[in-house]
N, C-alpha and C positions, 0 to 999 in steps of 0.2 A: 976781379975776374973779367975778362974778357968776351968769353963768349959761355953763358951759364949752360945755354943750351946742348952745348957739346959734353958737357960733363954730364950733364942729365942722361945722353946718350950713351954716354961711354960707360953710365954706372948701369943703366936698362937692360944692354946687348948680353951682358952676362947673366940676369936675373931672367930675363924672355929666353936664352938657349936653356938654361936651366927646367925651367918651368915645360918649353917642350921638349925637351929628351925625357922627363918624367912621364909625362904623358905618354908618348910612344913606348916605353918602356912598360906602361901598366897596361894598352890597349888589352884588349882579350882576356883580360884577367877579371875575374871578379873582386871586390874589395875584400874578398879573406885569400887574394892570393890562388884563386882554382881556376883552371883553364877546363874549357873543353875541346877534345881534337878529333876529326871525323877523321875514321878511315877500315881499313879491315884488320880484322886478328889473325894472326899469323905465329909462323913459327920461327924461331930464329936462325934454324940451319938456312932454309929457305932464306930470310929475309937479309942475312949476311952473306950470303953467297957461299956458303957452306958447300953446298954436291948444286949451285943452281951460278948461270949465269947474268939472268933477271930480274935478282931479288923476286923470283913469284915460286910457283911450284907447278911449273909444263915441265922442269925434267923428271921429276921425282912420279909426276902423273902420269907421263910415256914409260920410263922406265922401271919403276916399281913395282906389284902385283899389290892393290889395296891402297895405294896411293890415290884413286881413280877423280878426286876431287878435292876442293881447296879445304873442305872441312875433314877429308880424310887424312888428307898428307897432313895438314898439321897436328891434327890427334897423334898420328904414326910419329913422327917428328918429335913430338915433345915423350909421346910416352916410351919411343922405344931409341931413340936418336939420341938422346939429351940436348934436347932444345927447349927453350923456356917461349913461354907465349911474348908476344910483341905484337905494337900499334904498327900497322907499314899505312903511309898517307903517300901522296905522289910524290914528296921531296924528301922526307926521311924517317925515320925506325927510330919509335920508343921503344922501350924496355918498358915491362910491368911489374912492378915490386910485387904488387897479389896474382897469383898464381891458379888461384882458386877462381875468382869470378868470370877469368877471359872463357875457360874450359867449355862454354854452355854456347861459347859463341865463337866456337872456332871454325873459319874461313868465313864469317859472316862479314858486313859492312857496319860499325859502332859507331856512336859516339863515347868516346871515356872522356870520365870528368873528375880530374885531380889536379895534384899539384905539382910543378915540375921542378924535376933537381936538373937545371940545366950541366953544368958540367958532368953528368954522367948521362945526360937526355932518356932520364929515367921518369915517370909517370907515378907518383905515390897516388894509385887507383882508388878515387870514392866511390861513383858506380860507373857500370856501362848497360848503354841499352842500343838497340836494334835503330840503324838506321837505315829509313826504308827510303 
């Protein structure tokens, strides 16, 4: 062998990429796999652009009668729209598989804390609580 140290290196560079994309990969996550994501609960017509051009709810709240705020429209939204409740944070919109727990905290600011089905950027919801 010629030079051992370069094969030292050349066998490393893949073991050291490996090793940090794992890491990166796990950041945020707790060791069972749970994340938690701050943001508000919302509705999905709203938060996909359904009748809004903001992802928020200022059209539905100038233009509707009992729309008049972020916890009203999205009540209105999910109970009479068919809209399912959803995470909106600054850069993008969960889904919530539970249906039941967002209800008490809709137009609020959360933390939920589940687990994510990235390819459907869905939220398998453990709890959410109020973030002040």
């Amino acid at each position: 062998m010629k030079n051992p140290l370069k094969y030292k290196a050349i066998i490393a560079m893949p073991v050291i990429f490996l090793a940090l994309a794992s890491y990166s990969y796990s950041a945020g996550k707790d060791k069972d796999g749970t994340i938690t994501v701050s943001g508000a609960i919302s509705d999905s017509q709203c938060a996909f652009n359904v009748h809004s051009d903001s992802r928020s709810h200022d059209w539905m709240e100038k233009k509707v009668e009992g729309a008049g705020d972020d916890k009203s429209c999205t009540l209105r939204c999910v109970k009479e729209m068919g809209g399912k409740y959803v995470l909106v944070t600054k850069k993008d919109v969960y889904r919530l598989n539970n249906q039941t727990l967002p209800e008490k905290f809709a137009g609020a600011k959360v933390k939920v804390t589940g687990t994510l089905d990235a390819k459907t950027n869905t939220l398998d919801v453990i709890k959410i609580e109020e973030d002040k």
